[in-house]
N, C-alpha and C positions, 0 to 999 in steps of 0.2 A: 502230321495228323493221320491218325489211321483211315482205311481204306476205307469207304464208305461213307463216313464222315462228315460233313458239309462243316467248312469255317462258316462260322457266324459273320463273321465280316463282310463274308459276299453274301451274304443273304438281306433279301428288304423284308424280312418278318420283322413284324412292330416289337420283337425280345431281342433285337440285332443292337447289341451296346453303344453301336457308333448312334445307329439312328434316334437310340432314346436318348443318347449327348445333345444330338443334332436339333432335338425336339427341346429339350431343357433351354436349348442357348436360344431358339427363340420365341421360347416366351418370356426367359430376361430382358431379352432384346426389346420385348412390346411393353415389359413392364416399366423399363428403361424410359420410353416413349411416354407413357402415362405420365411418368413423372414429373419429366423436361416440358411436358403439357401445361401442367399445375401453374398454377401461379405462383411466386415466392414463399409466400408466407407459408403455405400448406405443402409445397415443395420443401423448405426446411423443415417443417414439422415431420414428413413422412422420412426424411435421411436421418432424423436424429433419433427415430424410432430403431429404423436400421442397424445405427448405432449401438444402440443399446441392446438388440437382439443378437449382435456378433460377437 
């Protein structure tokens, strides 16, 4: 890395790649949560939607 330079890695600016990874996985993670919430029925309705949108 040239001189002057700051790696993004070490930085906690909200454009720091790790951090917006970090930021994406949890709010999989709470949407994860929601769903496991649901009750069956509307629990397989919103995975089969998933489905379909992969």
């Amino acid at each position: 890395m040239p001189r002057g330079k700051k790696n993004p890695a070490v930085t906690l600016s909200p454009q720091n790649p790790y951090i917006v990874k970090a930021r994406e996985w949890e709010r999989v993670q709470e949407l994860i949560k929601q769903i496991e919430a649901l009750d069956e029925e509307y629990k397989n309705m919103v995975l089969a939607h998933l489905k379909k949108r992969a």
